[in-house]
Rosetta silent file (secondary structure, phi, psi, omega in degrees, C-alpha in Angstrom):
SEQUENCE: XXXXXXXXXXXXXXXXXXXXXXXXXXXXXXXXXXXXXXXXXXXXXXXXXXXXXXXXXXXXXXXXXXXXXXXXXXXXXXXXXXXXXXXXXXXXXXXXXXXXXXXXXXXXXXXXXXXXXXXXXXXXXXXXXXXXXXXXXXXXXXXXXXXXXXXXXXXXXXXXXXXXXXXXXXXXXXXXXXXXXXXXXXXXXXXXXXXXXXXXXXXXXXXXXXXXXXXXXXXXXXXXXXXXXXXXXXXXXXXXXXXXXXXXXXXXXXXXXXXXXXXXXXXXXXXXXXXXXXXXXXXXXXXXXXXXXXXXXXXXXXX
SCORE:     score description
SCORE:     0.000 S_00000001
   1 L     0.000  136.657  176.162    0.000    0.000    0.000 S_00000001
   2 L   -58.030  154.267  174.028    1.400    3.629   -0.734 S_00000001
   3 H   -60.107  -34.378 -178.932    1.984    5.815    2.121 S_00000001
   4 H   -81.514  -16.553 -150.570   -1.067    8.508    0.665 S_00000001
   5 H  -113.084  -12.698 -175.729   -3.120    5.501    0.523 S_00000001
   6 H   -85.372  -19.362  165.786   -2.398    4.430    4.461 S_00000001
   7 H   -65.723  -80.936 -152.890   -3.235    8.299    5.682 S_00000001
   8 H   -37.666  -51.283 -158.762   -6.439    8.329    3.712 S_00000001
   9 H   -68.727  -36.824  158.398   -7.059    5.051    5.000 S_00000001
  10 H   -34.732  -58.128 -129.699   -5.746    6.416    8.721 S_00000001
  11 H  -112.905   -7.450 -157.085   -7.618    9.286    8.507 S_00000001
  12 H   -36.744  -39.330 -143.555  -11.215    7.878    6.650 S_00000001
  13 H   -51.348  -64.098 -156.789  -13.245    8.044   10.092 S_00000001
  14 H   -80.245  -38.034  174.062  -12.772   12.212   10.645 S_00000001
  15 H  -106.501   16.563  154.998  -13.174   12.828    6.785 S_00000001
  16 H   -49.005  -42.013 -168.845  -16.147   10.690    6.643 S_00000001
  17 H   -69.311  -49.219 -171.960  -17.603   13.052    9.257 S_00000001
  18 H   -73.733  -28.280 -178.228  -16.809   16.330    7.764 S_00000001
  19 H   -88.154   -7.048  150.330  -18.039   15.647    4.416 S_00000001
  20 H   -58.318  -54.471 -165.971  -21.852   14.304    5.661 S_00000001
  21 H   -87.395   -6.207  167.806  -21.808   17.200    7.788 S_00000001
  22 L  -105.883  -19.942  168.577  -21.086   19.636    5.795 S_00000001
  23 L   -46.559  -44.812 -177.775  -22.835   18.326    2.798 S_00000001
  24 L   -55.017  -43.068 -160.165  -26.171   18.655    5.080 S_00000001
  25 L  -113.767  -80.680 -160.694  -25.650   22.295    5.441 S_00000001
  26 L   -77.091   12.454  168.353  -23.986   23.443    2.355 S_00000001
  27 L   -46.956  164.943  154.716  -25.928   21.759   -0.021 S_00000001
  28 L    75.893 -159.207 -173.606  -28.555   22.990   -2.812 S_00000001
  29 L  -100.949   -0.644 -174.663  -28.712   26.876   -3.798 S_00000001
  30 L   -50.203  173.767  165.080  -29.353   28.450   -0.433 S_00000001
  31 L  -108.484  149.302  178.430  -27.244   31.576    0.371 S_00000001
  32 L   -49.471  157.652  150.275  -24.893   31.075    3.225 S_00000001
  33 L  -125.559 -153.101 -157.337  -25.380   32.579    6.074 S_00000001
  34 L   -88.875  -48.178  169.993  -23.797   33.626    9.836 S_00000001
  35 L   -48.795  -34.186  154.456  -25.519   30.764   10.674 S_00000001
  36 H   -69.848  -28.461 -175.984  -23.841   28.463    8.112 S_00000001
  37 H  -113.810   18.329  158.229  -20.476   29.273    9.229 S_00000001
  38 H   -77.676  -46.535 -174.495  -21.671   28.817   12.919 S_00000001
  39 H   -71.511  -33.596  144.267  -22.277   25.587   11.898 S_00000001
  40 H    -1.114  -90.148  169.682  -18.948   25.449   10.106 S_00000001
  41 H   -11.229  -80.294 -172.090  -17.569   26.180   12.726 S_00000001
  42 H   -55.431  -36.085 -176.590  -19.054   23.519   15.159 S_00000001
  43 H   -56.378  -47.478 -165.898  -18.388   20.780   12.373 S_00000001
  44 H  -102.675   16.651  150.758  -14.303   21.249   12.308 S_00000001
  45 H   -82.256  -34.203  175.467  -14.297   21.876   15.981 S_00000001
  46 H   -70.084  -38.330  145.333  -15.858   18.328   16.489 S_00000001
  47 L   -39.476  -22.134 -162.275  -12.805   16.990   15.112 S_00000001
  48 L    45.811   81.287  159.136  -10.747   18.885   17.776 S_00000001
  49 L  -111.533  -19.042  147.766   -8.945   20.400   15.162 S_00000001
  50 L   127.829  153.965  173.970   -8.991   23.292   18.057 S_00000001
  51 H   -39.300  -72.824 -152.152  -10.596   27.219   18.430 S_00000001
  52 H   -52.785  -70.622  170.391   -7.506   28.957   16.438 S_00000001
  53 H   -14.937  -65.870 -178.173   -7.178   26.599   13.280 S_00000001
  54 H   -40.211  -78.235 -139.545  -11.469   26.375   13.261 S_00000001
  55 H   -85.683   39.229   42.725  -11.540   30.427   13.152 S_00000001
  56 H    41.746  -89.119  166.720   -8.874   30.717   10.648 S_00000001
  57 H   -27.627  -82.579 -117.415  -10.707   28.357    8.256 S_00000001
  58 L   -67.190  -49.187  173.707  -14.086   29.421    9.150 S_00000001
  59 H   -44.368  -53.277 -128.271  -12.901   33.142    7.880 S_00000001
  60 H   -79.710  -34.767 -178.392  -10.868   32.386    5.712 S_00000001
  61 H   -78.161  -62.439  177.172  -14.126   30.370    3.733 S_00000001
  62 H   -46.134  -40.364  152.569  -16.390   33.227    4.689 S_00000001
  63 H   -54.448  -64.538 -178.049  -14.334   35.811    2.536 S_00000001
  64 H   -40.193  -43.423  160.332  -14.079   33.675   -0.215 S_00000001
  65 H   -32.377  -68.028 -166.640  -17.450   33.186   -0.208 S_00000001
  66 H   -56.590   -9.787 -161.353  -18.338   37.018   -0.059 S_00000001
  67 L  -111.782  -11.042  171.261  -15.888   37.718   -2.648 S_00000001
  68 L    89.003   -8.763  175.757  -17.674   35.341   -4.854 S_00000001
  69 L   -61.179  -33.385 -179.273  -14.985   32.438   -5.421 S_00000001
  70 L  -148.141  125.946  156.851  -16.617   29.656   -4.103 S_00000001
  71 L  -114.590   22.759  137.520  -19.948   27.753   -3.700 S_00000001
  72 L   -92.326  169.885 -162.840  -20.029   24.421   -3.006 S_00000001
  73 H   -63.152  -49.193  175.570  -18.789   21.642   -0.348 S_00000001
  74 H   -46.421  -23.401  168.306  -15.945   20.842   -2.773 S_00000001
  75 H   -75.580  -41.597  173.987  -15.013   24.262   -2.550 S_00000001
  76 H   -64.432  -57.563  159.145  -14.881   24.308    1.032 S_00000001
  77 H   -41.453  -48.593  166.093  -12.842   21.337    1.048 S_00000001
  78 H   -31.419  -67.205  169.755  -10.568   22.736   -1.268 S_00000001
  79 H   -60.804  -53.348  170.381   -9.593   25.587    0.872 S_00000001
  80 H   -49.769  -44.866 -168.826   -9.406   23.871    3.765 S_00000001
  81 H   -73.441  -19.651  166.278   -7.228   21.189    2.843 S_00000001
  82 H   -80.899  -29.859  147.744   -4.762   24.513    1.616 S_00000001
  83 H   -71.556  -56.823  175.692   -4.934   26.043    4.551 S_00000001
  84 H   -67.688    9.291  170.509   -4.029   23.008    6.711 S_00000001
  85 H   -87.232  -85.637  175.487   -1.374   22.151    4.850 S_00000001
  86 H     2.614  -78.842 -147.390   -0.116   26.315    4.825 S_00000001
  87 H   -65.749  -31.883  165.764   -0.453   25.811    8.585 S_00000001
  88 H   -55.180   -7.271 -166.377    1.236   22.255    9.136 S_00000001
  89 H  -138.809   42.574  162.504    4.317   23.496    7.112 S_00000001
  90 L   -90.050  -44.344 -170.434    4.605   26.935    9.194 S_00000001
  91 L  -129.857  149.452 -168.143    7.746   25.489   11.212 S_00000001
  92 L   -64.082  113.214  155.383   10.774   23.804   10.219 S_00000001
  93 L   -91.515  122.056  165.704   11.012   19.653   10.717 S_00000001
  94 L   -64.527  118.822  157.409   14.364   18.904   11.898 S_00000001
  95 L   -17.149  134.366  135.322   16.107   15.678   10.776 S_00000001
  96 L   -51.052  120.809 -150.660   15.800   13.168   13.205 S_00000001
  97 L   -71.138   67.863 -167.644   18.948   13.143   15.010 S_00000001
  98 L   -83.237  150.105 -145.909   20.493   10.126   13.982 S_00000001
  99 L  -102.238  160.609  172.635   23.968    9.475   15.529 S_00000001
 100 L   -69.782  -42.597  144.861   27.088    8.166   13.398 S_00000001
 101 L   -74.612  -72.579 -171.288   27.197    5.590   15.911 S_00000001
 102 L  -121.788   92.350  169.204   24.403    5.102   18.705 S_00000001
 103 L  -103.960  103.141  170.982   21.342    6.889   18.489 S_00000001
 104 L   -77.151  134.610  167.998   18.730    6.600   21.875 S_00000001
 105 E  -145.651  128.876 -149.480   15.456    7.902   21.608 S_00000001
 106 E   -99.987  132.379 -171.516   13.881    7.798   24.684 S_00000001
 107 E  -119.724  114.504 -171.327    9.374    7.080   24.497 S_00000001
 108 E  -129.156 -178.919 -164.204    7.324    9.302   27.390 S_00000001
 109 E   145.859 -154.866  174.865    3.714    9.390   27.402 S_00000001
 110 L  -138.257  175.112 -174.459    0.734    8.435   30.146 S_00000001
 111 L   -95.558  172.280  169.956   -0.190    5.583   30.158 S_00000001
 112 L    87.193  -26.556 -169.727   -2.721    3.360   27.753 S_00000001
 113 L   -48.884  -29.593  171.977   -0.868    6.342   24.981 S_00000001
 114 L   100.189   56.355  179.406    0.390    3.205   22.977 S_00000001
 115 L   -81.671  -48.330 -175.537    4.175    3.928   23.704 S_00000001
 116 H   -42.039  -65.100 -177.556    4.963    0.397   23.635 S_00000001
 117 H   -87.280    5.455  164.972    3.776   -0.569   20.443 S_00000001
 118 H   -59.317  -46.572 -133.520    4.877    2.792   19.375 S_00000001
 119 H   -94.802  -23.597 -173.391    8.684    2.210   20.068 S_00000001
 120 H   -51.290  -69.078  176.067    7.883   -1.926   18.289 S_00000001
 121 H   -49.422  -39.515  161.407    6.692   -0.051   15.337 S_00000001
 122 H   -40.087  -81.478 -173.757    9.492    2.350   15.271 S_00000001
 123 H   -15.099  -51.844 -172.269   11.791   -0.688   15.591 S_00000001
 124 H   -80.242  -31.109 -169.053   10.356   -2.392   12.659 S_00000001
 125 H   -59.799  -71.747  177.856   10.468    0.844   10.546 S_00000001
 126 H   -41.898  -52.157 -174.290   14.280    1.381   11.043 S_00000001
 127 H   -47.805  -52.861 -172.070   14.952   -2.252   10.751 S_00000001
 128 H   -29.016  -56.137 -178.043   13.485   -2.014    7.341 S_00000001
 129 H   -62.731  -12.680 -172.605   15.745    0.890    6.386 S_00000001
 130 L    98.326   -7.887 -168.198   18.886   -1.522    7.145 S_00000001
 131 L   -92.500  156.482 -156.006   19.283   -0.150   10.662 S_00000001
 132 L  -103.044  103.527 -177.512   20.582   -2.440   13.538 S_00000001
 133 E   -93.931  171.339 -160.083   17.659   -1.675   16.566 S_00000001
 134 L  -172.766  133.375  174.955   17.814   -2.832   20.101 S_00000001
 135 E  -122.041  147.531 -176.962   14.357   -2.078   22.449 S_00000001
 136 E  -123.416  115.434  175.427   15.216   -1.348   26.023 S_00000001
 137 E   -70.277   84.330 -163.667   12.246   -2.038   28.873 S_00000001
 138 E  -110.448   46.935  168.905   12.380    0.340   31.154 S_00000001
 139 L  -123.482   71.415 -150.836    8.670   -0.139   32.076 S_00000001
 140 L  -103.419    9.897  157.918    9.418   -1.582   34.560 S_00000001
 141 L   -74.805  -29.874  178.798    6.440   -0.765   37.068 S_00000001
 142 L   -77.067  115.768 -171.624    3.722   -1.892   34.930 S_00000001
 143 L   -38.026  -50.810 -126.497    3.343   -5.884   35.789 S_00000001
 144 L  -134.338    8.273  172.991    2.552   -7.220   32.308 S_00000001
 145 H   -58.849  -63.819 -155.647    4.924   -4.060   30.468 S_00000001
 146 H   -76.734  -24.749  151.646    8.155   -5.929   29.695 S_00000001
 147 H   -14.943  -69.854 -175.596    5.705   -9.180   28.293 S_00000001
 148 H   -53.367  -73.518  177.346    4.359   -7.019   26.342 S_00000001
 149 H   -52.829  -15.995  174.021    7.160   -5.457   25.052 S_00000001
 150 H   -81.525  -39.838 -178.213    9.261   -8.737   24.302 S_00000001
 151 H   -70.854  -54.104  163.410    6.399  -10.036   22.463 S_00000001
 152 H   -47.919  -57.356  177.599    6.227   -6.895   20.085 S_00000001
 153 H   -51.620  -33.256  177.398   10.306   -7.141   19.880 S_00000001
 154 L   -84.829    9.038 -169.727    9.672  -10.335   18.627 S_00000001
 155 L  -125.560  -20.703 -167.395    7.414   -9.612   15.899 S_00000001
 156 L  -107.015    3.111  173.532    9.466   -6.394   14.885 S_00000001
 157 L    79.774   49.207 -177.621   12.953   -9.234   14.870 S_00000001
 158 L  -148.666  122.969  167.098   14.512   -6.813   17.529 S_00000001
 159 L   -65.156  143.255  173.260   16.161   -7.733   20.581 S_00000001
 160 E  -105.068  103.405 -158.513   15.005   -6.723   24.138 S_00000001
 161 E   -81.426   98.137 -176.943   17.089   -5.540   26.864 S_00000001
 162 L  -138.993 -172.187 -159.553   15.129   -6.272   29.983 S_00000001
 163 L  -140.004 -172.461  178.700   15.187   -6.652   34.236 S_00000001
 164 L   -68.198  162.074  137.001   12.547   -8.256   36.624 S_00000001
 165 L   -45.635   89.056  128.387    9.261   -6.923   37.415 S_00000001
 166 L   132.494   25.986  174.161   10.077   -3.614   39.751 S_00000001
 167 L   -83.704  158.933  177.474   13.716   -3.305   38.792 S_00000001
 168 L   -75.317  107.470 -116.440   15.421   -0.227   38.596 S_00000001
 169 H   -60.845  -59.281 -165.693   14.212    1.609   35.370 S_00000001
 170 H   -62.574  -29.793  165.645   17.928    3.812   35.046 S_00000001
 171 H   -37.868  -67.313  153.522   19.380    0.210   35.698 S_00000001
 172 H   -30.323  -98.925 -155.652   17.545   -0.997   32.577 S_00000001
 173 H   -49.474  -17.112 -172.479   18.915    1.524   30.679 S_00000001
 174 H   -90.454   13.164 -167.455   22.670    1.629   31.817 S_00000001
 175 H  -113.258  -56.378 -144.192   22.592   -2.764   30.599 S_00000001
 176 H   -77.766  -19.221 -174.965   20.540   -1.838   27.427 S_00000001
 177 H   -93.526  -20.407  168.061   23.139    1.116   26.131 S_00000001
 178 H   -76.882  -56.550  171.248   25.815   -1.380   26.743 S_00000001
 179 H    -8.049  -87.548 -173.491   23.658   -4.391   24.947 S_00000001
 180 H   -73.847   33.624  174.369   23.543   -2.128   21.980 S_00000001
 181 H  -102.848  -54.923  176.007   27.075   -0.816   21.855 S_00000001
 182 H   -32.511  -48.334 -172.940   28.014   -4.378   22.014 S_00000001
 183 L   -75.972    1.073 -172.687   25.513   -5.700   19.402 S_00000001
 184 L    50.019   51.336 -161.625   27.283   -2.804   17.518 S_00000001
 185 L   -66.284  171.075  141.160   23.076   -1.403   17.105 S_00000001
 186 L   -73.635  -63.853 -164.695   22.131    1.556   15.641 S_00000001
 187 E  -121.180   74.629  179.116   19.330    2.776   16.865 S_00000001
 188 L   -56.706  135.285  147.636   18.652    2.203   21.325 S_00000001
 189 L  -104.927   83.209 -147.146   14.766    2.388   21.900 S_00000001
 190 E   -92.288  101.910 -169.122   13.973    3.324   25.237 S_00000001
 191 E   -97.186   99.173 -168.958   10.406    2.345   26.326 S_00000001
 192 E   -80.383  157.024  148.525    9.371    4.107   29.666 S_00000001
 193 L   -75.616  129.609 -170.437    6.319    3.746   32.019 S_00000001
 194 L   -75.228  143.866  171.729    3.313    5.877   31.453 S_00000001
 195 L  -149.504  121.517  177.840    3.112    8.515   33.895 S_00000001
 196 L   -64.753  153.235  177.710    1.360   11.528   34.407 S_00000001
 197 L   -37.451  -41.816 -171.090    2.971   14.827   34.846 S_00000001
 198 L   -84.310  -15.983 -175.023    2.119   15.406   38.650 S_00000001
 199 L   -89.744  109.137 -159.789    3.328   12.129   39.798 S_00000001
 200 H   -71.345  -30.085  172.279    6.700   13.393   40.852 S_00000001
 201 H   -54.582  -39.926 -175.739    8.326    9.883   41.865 S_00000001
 202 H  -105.004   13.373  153.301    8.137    9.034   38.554 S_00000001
 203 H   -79.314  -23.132  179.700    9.401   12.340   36.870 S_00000001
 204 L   -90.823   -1.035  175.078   12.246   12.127   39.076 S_00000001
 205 H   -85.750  -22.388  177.805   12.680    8.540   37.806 S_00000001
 206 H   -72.504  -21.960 -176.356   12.380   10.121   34.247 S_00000001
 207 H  -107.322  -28.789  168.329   14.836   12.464   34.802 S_00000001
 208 H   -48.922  -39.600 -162.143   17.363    9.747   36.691 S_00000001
 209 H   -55.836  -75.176 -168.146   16.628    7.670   33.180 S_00000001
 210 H   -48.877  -44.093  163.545   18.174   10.733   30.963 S_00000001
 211 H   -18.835  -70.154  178.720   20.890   10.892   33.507 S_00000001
 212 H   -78.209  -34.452  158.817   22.341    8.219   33.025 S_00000001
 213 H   -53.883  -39.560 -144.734   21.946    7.905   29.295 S_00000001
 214 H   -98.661  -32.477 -170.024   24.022   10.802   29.208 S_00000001
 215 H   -44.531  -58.910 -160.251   26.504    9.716   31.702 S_00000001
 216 H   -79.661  -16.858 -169.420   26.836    6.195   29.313 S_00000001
 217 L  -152.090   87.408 -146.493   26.440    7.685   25.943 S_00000001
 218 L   -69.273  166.287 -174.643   26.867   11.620   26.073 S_00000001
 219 L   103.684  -24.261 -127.222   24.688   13.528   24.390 S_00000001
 220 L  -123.731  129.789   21.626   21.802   10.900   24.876 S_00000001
 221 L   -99.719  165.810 -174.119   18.919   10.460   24.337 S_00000001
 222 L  -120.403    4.102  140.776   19.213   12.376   21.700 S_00000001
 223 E  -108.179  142.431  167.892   15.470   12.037   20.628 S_00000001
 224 E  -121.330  121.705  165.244   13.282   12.403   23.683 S_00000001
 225 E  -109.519  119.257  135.265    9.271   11.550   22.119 S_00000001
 226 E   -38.768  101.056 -175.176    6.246   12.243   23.350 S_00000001
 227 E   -89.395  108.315  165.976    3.454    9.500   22.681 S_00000001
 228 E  -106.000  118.346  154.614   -0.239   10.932   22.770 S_00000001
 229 L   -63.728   58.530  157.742   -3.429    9.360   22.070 S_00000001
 230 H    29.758  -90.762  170.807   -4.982   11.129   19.272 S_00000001
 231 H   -21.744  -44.081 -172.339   -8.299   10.258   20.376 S_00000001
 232 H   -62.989    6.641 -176.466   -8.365   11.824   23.605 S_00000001
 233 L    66.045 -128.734 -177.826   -9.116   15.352   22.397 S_00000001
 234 L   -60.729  -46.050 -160.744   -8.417   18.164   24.494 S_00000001
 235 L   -20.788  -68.761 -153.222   -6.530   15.751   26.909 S_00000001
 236 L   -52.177  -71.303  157.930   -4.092   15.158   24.145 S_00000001
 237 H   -16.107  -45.540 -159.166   -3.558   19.012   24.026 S_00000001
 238 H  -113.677  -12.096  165.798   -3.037   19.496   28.006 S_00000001
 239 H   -64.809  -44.155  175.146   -0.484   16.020   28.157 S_00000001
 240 H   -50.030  -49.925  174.226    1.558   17.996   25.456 S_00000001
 241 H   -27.666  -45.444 -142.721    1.189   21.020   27.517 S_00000001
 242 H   -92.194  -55.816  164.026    2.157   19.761   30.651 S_00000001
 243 H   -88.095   36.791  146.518    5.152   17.364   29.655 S_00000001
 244 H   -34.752  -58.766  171.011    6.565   20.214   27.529 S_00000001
 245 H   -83.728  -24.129  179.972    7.454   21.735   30.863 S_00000001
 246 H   -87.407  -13.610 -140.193    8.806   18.808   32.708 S_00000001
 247 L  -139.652  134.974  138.640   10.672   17.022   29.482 S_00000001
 248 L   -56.578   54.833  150.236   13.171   18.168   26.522 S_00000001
 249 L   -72.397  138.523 -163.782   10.804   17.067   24.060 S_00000001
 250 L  -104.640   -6.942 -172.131   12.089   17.012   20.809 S_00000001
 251 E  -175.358  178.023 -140.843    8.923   15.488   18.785 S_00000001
 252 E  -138.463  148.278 -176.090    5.683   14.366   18.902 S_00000001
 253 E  -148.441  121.574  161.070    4.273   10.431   17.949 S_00000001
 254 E  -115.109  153.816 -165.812    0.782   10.389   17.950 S_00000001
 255 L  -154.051  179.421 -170.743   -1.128    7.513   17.520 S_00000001
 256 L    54.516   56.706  160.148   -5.026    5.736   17.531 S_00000001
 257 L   -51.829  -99.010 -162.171   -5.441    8.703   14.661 S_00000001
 258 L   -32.511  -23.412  169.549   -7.349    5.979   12.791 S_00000001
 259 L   -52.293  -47.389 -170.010   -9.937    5.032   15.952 S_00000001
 260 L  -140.789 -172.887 -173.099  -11.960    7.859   15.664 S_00000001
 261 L   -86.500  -10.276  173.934  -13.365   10.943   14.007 S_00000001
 262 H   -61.970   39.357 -167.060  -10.919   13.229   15.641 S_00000001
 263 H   -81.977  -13.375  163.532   -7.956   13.511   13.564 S_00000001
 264 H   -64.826    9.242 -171.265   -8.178   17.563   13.547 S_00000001
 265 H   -94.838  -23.990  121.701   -6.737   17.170   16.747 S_00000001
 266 H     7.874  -92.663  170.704   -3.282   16.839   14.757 S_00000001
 267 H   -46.906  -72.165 -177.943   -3.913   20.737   13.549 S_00000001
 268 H   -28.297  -60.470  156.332   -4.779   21.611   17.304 S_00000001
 269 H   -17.987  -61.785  168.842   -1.614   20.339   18.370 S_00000001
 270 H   -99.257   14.769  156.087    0.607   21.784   16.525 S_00000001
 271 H   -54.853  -56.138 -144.464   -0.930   25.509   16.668 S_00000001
 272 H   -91.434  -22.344  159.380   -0.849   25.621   20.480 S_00000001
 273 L   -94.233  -46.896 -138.694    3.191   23.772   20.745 S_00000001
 274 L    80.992  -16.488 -174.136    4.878   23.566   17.742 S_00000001
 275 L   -51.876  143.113  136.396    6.690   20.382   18.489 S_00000001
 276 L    -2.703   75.974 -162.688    8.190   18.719   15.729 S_00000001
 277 L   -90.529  101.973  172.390    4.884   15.677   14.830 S_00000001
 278 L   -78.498  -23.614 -164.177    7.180   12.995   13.934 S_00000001
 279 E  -149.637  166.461  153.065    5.159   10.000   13.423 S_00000001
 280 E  -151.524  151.214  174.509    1.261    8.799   13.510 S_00000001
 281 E   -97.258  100.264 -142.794   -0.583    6.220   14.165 S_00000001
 282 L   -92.386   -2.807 -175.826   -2.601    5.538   11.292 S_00000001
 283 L   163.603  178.660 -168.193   -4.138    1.356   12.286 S_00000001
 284 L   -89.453    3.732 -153.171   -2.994   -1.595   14.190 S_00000001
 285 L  -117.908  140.874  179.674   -0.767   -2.949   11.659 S_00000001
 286 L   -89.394   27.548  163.939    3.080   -2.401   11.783 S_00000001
 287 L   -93.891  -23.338 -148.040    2.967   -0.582    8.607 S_00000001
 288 L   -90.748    4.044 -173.692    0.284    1.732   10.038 S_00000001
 289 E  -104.759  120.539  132.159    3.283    4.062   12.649 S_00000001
 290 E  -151.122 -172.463  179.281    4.698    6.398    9.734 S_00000001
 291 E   -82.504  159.610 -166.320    6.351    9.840    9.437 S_00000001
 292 L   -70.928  104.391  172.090    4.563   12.502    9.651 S_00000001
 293 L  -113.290   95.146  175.046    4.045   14.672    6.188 S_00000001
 294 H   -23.701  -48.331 -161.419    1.487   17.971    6.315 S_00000001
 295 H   -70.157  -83.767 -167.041    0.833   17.391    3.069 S_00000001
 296 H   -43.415  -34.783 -178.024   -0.676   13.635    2.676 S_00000001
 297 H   -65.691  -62.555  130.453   -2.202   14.696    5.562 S_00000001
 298 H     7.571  -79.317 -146.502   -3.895   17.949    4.188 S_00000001
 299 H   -88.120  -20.321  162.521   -4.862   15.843    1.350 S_00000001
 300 H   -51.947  -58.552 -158.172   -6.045   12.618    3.516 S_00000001
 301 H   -84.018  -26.769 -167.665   -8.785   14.942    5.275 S_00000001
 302 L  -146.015   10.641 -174.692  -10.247   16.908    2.587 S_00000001
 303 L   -67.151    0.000    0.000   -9.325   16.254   -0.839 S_00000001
């Protein structure tokens, strides 16, 4: 399958939604009104593609209109999908910092965010590419985490550097950067425990983690990602927020896109941070984590 054909497929739910709903409204010969672009409005908000993006659009359609350029849904679509492109390709994506030697990229998130089969998929991508990967469990509070994660390793062909059930996490990680120095890897994958922001034991275990990476391999990690569930709406919005301030995040992996109709939550996202959106999760399939392009995406939602 093409990469355009796994957004559209990724993305069907959320532009299933917008084009019934706006078809409903902007059908026939009527003339628009204040009321039509209320309803606008509410329709690309229900996405959680977020207030600023929404009134952006909403104008941005309402001139055209008035100006005589456009009347129909396809027209609406049009514009939209040109403006959310415009705005997804406002800030620079950095290479991913890939190392000559050893590159760690460390996976932070709450929990249930899908980091796990985030860091699998990651695994499998890079293997693909020729790169030598190594996943390290350093989830190590969650009973049935490092299972999990072995089981995944074993499906993406990638060894797993792991400890006991309640071992120490930075422990993990000082075994797993030797593992993959040894294994002469590319690419260290550091799989954390979800944790929310306020629980402070296990931000200071998050910050012991990076510690110690840097101690064994300086510089490191030298991706730190945030994993959000897509679905979750605003949540998704105030987890970015929050570890923003506690974390060096360098990028953003969102994933369960493909669950629901909420895939404007994407656009939200990157209005109100900026972060880097490196990856999405477009289905269950380990094809379905790829990188993140404005464009397919754009063209996913509204062509």
């Amino acid at each position: 399958m093409s990469l355009f054909k796994i957004f559209k497929k990724g993305l069907k739910k959320t532009k299933t939604s917008l084009t019934r709903n706006l078809k409903s409204v902007f059908s026939g010969s009527q003339k628009w009104t204040e009321e039509s672009y209320d309803y606008l409005e509410a329709v690309l908000i229900g996405t959680d593609m977020g207030v600023v993006a929404t009134s952006r659009l909403v104008n941005d359609v309402r001139d055209r209109y008035e100006q005589g350029d456009i009347a129909t849904v396809e027209d609406i679509m049009q514009i939209a999908e040109a403006d959310v492109k415009r705005l997804l390709s406002d800030v620079e994506y950095p290479e991913i910092n890939m190392q000559k030697e050893l590159t760690i990229v460390m996976m932070i998130g709450v929990n249930g965010s899908g980091k796990t089969t985030t860091a699998a998929k990651l695994a499998h991508l890079w293997k693909q590419e020729g790169k030598k990967v190594v996943l390290a469990a350093c989830d190590t509070f969650r009973a049935a985490a490092v299972e999990q994660l072995k089981i995944w390793g074993k499906r993406a062909e990638c060894p797993v550097i792991a400890a006991q059930h309640g071992a120490d996490a930075a422990s993990v990680a000082f075994d797993a950067v030797s593992a993959a120095k040894n294994r002469n890897a590319d690419v260290l994958i550091i799989d954390t425990a979800g944790r929310q922001h306020t629980d402070r034991g296990l931000m200071n275990e998050l910050a012991k983690i990076r510690r110690i990476l840097n101690k064994t391999c300086p510089g490191a990690p030298h991706e730190t990602w945030l994993v959000i569930d897509g679905s979750t709406g605003t949540n998704a919005l105030i987890q970015a927020r929050e570890f923003g301030k506690y974390c060096d995040v360098s990028g953003l992996c969102l994933t369960k896109i493909d669950g629901s109709g909420k895939g404007g939550v994407v656009i939200a996202i990157h209005e109100e941070h900026k972060f880097p959106i490196r990856f999405l999760g477009l289905g269950e399939g380990m094809e379905d984590l790829q990188p993140f392009d404005p464009e397919f995406f754009a063209k996913a939602l509204f062509e």
